[in-house]
C-alpha positions as CSV (number, residue, x, y, z in Angstrom):
1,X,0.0,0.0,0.0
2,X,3.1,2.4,0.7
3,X,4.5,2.0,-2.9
4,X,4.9,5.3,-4.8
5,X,4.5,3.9,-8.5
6,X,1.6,1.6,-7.6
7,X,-0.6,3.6,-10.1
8,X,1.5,2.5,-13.2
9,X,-0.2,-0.6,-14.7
10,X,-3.0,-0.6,-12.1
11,X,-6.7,-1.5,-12.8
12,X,-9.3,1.1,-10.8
13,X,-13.0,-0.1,-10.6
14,X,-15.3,2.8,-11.2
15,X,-18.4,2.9,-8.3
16,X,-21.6,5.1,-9.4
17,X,-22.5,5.3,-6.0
18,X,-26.3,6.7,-6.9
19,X,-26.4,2.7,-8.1
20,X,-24.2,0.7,-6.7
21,X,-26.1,-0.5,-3.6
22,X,-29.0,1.0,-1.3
23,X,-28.5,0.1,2.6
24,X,-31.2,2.1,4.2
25,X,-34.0,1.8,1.5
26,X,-34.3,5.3,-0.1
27,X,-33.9,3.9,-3.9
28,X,-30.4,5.6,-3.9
29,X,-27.0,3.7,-3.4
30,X,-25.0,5.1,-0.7
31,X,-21.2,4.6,1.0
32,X,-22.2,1.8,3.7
33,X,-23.9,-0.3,0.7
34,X,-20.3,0.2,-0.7
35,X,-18.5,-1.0,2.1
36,X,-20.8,-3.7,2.4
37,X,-20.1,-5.0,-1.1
38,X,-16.2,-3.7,-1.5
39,X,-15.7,-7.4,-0.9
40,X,-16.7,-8.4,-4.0
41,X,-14.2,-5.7,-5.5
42,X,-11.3,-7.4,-4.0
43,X,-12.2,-10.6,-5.3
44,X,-12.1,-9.4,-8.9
45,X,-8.0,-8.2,-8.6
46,X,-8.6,-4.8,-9.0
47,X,-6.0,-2.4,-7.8
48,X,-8.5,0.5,-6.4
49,X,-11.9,1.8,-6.8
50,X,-12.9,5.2,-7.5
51,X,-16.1,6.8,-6.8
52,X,-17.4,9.5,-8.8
53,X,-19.0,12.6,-6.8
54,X,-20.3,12.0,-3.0
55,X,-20.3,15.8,-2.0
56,X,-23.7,17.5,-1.1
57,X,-25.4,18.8,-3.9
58,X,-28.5,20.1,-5.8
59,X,-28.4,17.3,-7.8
60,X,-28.8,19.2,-11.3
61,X,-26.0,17.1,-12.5
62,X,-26.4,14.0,-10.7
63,X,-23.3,15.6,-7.8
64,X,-21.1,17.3,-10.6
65,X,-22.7,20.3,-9.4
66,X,-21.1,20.6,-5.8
67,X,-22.0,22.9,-3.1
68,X,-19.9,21.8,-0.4
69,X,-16.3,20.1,-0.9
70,X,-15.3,19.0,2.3
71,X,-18.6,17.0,3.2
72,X,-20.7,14.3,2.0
73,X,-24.5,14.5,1.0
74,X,-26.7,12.9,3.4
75,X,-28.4,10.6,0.6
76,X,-25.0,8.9,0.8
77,X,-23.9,8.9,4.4
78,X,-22.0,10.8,6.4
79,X,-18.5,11.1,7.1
80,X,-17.9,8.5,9.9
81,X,-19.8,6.4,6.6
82,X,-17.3,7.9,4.6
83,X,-14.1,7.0,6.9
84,X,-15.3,3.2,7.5
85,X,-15.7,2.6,4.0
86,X,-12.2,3.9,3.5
87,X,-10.9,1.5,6.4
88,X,-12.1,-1.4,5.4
89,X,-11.3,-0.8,1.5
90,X,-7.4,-0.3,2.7
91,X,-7.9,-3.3,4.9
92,X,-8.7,-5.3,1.5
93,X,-5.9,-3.4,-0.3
94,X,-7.9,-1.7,-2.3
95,X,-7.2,2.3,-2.8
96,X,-9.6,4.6,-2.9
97,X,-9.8,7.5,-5.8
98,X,-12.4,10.1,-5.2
99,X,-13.8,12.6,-7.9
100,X,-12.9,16.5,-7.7
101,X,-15.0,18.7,-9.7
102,X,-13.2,21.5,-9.6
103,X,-14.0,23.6,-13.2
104,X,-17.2,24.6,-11.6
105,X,-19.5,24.7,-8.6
106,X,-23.2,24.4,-7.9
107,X,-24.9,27.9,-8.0
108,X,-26.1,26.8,-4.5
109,X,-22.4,26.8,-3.5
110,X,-21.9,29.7,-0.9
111,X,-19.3,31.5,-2.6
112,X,-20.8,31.6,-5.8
113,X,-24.2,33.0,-3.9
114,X,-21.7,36.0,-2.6
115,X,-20.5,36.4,-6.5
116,X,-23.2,37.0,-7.7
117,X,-24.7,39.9,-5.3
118,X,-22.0,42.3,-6.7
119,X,-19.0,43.4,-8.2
120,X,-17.3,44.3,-5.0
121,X,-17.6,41.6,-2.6
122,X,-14.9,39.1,-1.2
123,X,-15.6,36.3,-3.9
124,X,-16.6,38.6,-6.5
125,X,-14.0,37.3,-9.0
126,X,-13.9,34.1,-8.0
127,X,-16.3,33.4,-10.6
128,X,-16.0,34.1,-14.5
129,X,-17.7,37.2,-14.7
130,X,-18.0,39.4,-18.1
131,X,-20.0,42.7,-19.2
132,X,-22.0,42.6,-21.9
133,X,-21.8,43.8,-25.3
134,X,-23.0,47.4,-26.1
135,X,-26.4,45.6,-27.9
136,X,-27.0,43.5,-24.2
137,X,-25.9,39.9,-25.9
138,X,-23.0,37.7,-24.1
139,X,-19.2,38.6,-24.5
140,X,-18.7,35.8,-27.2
141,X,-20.3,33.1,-28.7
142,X,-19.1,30.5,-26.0
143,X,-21.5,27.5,-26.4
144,X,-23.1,24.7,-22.9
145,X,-22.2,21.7,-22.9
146,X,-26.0,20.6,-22.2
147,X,-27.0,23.1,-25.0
148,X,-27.4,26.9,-25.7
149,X,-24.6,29.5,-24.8
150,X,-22.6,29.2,-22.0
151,X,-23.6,32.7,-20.5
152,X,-26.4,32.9,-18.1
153,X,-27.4,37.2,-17.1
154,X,-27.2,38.2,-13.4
155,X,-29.4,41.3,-13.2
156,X,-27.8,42.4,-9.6
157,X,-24.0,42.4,-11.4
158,X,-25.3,43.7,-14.6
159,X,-22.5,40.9,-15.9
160,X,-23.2,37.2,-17.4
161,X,-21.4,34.5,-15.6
162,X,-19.7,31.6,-17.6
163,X,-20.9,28.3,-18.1
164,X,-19.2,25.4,-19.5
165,X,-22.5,22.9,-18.2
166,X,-25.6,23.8,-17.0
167,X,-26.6,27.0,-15.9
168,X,-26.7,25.9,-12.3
169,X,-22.7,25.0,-12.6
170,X,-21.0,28.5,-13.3
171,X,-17.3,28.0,-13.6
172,X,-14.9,29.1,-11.3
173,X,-12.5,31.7,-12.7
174,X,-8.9,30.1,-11.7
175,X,-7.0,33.1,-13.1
176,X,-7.1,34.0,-9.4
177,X,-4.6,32.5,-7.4
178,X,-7.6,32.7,-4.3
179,X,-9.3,30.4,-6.7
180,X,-6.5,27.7,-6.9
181,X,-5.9,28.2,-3.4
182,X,-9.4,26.9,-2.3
183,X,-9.3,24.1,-5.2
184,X,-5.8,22.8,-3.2
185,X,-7.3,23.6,0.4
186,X,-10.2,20.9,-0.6
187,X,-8.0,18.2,-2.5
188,X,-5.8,18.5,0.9
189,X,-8.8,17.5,3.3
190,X,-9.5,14.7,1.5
191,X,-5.9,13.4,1.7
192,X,-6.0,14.2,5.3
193,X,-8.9,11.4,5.9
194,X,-7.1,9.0,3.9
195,X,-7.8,8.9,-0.2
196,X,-5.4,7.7,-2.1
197,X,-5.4,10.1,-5.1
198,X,-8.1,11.6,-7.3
199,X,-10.1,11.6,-10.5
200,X,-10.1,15.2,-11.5
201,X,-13.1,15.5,-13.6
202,X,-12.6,17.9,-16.8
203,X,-9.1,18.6,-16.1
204,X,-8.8,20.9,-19.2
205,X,-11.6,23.3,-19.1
206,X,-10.1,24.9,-15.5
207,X,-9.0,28.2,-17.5
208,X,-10.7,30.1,-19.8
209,X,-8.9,32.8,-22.5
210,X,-8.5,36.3,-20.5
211,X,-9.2,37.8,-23.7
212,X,-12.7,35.7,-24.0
213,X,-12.0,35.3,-27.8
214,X,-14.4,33.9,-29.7
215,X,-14.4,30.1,-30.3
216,X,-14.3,29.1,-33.9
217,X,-16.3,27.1,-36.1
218,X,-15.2,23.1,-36.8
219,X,-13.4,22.6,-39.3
220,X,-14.9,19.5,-39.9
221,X,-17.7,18.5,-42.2
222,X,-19.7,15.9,-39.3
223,X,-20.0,19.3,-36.9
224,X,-22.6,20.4,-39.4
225,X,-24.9,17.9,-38.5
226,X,-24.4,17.7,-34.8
227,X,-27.5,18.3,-32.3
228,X,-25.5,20.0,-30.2
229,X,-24.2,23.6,-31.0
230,X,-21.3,23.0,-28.4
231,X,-20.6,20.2,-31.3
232,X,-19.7,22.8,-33.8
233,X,-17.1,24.6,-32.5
234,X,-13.4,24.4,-32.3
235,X,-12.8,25.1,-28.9
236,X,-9.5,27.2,-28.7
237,X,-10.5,29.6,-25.7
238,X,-12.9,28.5,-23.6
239,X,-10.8,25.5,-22.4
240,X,-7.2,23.8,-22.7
241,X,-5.6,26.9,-22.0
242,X,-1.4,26.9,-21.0
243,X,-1.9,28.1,-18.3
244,X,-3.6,25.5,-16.9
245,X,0.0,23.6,-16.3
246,X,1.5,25.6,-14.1
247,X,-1.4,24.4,-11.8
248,X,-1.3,20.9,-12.7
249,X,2.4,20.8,-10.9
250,X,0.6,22.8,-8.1
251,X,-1.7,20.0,-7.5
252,X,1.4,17.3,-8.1
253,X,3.3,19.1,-5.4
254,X,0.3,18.8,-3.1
255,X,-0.2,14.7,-3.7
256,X,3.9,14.4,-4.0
257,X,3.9,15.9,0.0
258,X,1.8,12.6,0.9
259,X,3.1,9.1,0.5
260,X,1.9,7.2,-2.6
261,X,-0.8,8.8,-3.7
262,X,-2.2,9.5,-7.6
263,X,-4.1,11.7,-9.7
264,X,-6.0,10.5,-13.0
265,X,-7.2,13.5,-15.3
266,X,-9.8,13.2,-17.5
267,X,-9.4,15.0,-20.7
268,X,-13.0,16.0,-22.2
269,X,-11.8,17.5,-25.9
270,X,-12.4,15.9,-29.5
271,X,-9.5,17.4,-31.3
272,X,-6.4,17.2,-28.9
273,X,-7.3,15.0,-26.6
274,X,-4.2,12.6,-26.8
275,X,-2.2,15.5,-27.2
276,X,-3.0,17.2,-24.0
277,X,-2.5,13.4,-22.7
278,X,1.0,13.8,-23.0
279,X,1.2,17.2,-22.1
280,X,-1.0,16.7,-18.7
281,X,1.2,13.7,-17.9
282,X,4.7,15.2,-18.4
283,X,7.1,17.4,-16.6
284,X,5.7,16.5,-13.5
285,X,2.0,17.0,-13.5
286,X,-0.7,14.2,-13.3
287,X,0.0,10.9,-13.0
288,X,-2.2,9.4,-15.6
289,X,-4.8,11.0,-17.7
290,X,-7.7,10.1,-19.9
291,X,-9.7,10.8,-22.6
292,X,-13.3,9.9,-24.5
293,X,-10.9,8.2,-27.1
294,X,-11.7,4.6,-26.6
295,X,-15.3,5.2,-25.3
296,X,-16.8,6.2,-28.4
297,X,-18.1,3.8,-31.9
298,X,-14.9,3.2,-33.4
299,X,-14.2,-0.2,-33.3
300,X,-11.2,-1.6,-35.5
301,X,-7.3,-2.9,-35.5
302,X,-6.2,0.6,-37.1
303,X,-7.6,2.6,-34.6
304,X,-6.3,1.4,-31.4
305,X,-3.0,1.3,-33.1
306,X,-3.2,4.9,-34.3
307,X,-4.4,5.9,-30.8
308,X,-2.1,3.9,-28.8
309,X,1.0,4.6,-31.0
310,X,0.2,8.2,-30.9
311,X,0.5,8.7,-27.3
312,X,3.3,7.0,-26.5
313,X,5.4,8.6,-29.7
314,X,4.1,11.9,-28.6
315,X,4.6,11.6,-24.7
316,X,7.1,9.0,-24.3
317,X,7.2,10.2,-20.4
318,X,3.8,10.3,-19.8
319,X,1.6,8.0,-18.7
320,X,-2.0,6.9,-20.1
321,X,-5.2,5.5,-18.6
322,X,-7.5,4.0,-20.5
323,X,-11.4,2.4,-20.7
324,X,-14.3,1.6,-22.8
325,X,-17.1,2.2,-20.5
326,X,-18.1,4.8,-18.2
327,X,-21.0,6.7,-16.5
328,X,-21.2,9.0,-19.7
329,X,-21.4,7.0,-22.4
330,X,-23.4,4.2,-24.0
331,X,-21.6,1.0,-22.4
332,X,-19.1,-0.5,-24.6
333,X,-21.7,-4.2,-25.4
334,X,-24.2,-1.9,-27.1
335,X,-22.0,0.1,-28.7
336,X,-19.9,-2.6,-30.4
337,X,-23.0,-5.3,-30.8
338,X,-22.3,-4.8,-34.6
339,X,-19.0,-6.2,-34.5
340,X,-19.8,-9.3,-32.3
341,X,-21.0,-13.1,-32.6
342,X,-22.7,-12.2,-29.4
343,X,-22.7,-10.2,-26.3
344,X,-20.8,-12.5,-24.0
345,X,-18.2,-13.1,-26.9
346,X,-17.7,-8.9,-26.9
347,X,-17.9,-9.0,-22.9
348,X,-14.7,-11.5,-23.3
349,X,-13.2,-10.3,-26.1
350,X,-12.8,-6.6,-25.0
351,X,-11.9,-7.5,-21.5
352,X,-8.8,-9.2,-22.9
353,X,-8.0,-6.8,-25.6
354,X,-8.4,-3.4,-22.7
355,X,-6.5,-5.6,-19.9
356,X,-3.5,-5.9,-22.5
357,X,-3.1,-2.6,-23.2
358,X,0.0,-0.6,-21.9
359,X,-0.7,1.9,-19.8
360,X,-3.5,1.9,-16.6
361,X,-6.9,0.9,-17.2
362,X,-10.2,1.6,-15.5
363,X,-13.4,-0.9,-15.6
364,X,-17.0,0.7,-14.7
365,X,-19.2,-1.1,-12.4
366,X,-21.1,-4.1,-14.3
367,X,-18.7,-4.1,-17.0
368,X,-17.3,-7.3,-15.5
369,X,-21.1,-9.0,-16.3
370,X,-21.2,-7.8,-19.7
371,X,-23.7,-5.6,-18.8
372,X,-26.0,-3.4,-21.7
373,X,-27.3,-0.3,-21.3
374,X,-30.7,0.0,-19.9
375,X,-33.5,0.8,-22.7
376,X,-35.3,3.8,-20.7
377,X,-38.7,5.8,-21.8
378,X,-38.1,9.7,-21.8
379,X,-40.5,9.8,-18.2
380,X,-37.8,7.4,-16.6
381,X,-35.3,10.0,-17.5
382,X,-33.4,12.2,-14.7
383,X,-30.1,13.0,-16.8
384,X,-30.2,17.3,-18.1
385,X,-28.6,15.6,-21.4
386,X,-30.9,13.4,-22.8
387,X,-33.9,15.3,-21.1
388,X,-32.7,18.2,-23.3
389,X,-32.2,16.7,-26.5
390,X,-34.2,13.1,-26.7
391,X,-34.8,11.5,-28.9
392,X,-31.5,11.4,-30.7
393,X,-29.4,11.4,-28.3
394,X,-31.3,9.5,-24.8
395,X,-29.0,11.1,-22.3
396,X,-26.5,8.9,-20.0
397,X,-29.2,7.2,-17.6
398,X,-28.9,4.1,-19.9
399,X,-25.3,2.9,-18.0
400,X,-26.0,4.5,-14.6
401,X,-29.1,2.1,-13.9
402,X,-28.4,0.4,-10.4
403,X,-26.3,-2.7,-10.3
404,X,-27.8,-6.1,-10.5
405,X,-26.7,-8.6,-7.5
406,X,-29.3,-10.7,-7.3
407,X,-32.1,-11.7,-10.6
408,X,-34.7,-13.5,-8.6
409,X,-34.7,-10.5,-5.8
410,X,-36.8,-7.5,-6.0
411,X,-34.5,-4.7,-7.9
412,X,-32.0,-7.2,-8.4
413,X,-31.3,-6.9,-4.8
414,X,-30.0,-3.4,-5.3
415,X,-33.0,-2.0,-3.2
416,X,-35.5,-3.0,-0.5
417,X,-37.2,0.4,-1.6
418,X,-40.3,-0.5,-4.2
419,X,-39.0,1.8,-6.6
420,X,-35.0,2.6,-7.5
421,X,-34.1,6.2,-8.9
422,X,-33.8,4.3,-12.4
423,X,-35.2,1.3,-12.9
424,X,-34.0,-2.4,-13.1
425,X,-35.2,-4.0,-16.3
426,X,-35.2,-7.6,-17.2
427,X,-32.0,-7.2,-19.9
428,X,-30.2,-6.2,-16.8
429,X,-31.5,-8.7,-14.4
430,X,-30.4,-11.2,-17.0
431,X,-27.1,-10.4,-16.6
432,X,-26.9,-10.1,-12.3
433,X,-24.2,-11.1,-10.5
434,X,-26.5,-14.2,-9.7
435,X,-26.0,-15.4,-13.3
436,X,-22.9,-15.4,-13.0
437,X,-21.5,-17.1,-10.7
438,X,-19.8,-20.5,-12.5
439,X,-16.9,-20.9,-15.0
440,X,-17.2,-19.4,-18.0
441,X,-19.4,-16.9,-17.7
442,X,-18.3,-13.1,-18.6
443,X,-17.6,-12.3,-14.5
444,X,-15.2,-15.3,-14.7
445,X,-13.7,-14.5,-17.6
446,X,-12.5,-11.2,-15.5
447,X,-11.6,-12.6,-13.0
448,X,-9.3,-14.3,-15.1
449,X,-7.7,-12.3,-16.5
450,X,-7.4,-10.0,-13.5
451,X,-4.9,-12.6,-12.4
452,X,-3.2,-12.7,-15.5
453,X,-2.3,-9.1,-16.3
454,X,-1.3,-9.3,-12.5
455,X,0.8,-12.3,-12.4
456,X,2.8,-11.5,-15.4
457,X,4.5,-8.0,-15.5
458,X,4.7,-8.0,-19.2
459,X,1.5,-7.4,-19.1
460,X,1.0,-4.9,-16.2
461,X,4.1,-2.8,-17.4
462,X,5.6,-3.8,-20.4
463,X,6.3,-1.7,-22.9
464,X,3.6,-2.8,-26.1
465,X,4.7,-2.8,-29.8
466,X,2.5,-3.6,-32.9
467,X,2.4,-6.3,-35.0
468,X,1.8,-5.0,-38.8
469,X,-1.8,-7.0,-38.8
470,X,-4.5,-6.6,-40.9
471,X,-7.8,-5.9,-40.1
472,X,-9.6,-7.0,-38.4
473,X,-6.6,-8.6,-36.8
474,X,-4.9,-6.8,-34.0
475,X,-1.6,-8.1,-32.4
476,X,1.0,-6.8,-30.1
477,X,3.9,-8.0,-27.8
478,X,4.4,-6.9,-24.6
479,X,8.6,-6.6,-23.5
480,X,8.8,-9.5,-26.2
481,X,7.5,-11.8,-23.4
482,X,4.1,-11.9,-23.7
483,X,2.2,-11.9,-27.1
484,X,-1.3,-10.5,-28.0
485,X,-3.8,-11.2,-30.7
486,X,-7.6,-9.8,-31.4
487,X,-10.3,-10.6,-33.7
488,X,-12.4,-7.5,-34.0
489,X,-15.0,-9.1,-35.9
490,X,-17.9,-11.7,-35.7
491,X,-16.3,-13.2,-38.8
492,X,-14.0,-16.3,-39.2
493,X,-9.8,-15.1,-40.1
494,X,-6.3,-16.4,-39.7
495,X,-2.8,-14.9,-39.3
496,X,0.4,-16.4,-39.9
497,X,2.4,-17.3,-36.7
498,X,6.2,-17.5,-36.9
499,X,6.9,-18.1,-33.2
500,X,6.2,-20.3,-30.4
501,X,3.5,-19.5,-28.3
502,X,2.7,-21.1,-25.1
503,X,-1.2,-20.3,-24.2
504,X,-1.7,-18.0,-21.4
505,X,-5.9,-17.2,-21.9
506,X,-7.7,-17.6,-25.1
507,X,-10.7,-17.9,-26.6
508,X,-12.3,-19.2,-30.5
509,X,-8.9,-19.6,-30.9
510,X,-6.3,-22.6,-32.3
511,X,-3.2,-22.9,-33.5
512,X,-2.8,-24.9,-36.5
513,X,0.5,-25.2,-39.1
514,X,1.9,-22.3,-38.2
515,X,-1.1,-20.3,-38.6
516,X,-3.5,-19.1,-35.9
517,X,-7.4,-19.7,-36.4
518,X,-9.8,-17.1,-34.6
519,X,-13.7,-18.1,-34.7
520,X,-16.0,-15.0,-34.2
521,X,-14.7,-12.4,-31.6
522,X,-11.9,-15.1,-31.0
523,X,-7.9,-13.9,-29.3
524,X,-5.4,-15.3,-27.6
525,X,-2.8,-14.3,-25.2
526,X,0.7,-16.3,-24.7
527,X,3.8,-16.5,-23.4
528,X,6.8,-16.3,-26.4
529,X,8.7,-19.3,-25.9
């Protein structure tokens, strides 16, 4: 536990705690259901969990709009919840990675209710503040993430206040040095009880441009079709601004006074996003970071090559972490289906083909069953983003729908309430924990290879290069000891083999005259004799 690099080539499970396990019968998960099922982390051979946002809060964005961050909101616990949950994850050796949402606030958050009263108050600037033009529109043509501009009027200030999300999450204005300050103060009370690093939530929108330039239009041709106006811009000001490194190292300095602890940045952009990878995770700034990269439709040999390659050519120092499924996007089963024999053939498949990748990797709660996203009606809906702009696109509700432990209990034993904030359907009941529970099912197969990429370092920490495959064929070799191979496709194919391989894990796969034979969605991993 006291090991400084323990970070590098570790596997974090990702807790929604909303749905990860009720204990008192509201509907809503909450910390002592987590501490009640943390044994069932350990057993899979993950390295930590990390919990995305337990602070008090509004609720607008499901806790990404925080009013207080040095508490926890009752409808998880308390703090004495909060520091047994902690205990008994270190006493199964698991770490514990907690979410900072520092970009923004809630507008419930005291200091932003003091902003916005004046122009001359103590925390007047601690907000992004701007006058407006002479005609009464906003500054520039900054666009929401959740849709319309990004600049919301405050009659008492005669100002608009800046938005990168909803209106009810104005962004903090970290050109002041008070701001950064009060960002550090918070990150340090959490060490103080314990937490072993963080997820810092949109670690590249902290700073805006001073000069509030415009943003520009996307250069390319898709952005003229997006729903989303956000989606047609080029962002170039209103986020991944320089000087948001020089308080990256700030925050490094902070963790690097604390024994072995780590921060994992997510990088929310779709132009740079690998590049600011390698920028975040050199010289002494995050530990890891990660992007949307791999948690989006493409689905092919050529891609992770190109996106794996890339980073490590581009930031040979840095360090990457990587997934397929999280609390914002479609999970990884649906969005693939059309490249699979089946779903528990995808479940396997991708398991094998993430866990081998160099770099850290993070898995999101249910991912281990081979879990689908959850087909909801627009009146089951609670997310701002698919309320706002069903029915193309039906928000991120879908992969936050409570866990399944049980199929034959009410809620699939996630609740003893009659009704869950989202609902448990059959698909998902299908797929409980239950099910699962023999050899060869998709919860096995992690487990499986949970041990594997632990037991052998090659895979945990070896360095990865290519094969020159063809698709759908992808192959690598990890510190020429351990060798890789993927069929990204529901189809039959071979590929010449010119070395001894001595089967580590494998599946729909044979080796026959020198040749390997994948059936559908079929791989292998082996040790190079």
């Amino acid at each position: 536990m006291t090991d400084p690099n323990w970070w590098r080539g570790s596997v974090t499970y990702q807790i929604y705690p909303r749905s990860f396990q009720d204990s008192n019968g509201d509907g809503i998960g909450d910390l002592p259901g987590i501490t009640e099922r943390l044994g069932y982390i350990a057993d899979l051979g993950v390295d930590a969990i990390w919990l995305s946002p337990i602070y008090p809060s509004p609720m607008k964005d499901m806790g990404y709009d925080v009013s207080d961050y040095m508490d926890i909101d009752p409808i998880f616990g308390t703090l004495s919840d909060f520091d047994r949950m902690v205990d008994r994850a270190h006493e199964l050796g698991l770490k514990v990675i907690m979410d900072q949402v520092l970009s923004h606030s809630s507008d419930q958050h005291p200091f932003f209710k003091e902003s916005r009263q004046s122009r001359d108050n103590d925390k007047a600037d601690w907000y992004v503040w701007a006058d407006p033009k002479p005609d009464g529109m906003p500054p520039n043509n900054w666009q929401g993430i959740f849709g319309g501009l990004a600049w919301t009027w405050e009659h008492r200030r005669r100002q608009y206040y800046f938005h990168n999300f909803l209106t009810e999450q104005p962004d903090f204005n970290f050109h002041n040095p008070e701001v950064q300050d009060y960002a550090l103060s918070g990150m340090k009370f959490w060490l103080e009880r314990g937490v072993d690093g963080f997820r810092m939530d949109t670690v590249n929108y902290y700073f805006h441009d001073r000069l509030l330039r415009n943003d520009a239009a996307d250069f390319r041709p898709a952005s003229r079709h997006a729903q989303r106006t956000y989606d047609m811009q080029y962002h170039l000001f209103s986020k991944n601004q320089p000087e948001n490194l020089g308080f990256l190292e700030r925050m490094r300095a902070l963790l690097d006074s604390y024994d072995a602890r780590a921060m994992v940045g997510e990088v929310g952009d779709s132009h740079h996003s690998i590049e600011l990878m390698g920028q975040y995770t050199s010289a002494h700034r995050l530990h890891m970071a990660y992007s949307f990269e791999l948690l989006g439709p493409p689905f092919s040999a050529e891609f992770y090559r190109s996106r794996l390659t890339q980073f490590f050519q581009g930031a040979p120092h840095g360090w990457p972490c990587w997934a397929f499924s999280n609390h914002d996007v479609p999970r990884h089963v649906t969005r693939w289906m059309d490249h699979a024999k089946d779903p528990e053939a995808l479940a396997k498949l991708t398991c094998a083909l993430l866990l081998s990748f160099e770099g850290s990797i993070v898995l999101y709660q249910g991912e281990e069953l081979g879990q689908t996203d959850t087909d909801l009606t627009y009146d089951e809906l609670t997310d701002p983003q698919g309320l706002n702009f069903w029915p193309e696109d039906k928000g991120r509700d879908g992969c936050r729908t409570p866990m399944a432990w049980d199929a034959e209990a009410p809620n699939g034993g996630f609740t003893s309430a009659e009704r869950p904030w989202l609902p448990v359907k059959e698909a998902q009941l299908a797929r409980a924990v239950s099910t699962q529970e023999h050899e060869g099912s998709v919860l096995d197969f992690y487990k499986r290879m949970l041990t594997l990429r632990r037991a052998e370092v090659a895979l945990r920490n070896g360095r990865m290069a290519f094969l020159p495959t063809h698709e759908p064929i992808l192959a690598h070799i990890r510190d020429d000891e351990v060798f890789c191979a993927f069929n990204l496709s529901p189809g039959e194919v071979e590929m010449p083999l010119d070395r001894t391989l001595d089967p580590l894990l494998s599946e729909a796969c044979e080796m026959q005259d020198g040749r390997l034979h994948f059936g559908p969605n079929g791989f292998i991993i082996a040790r190079l004799a």
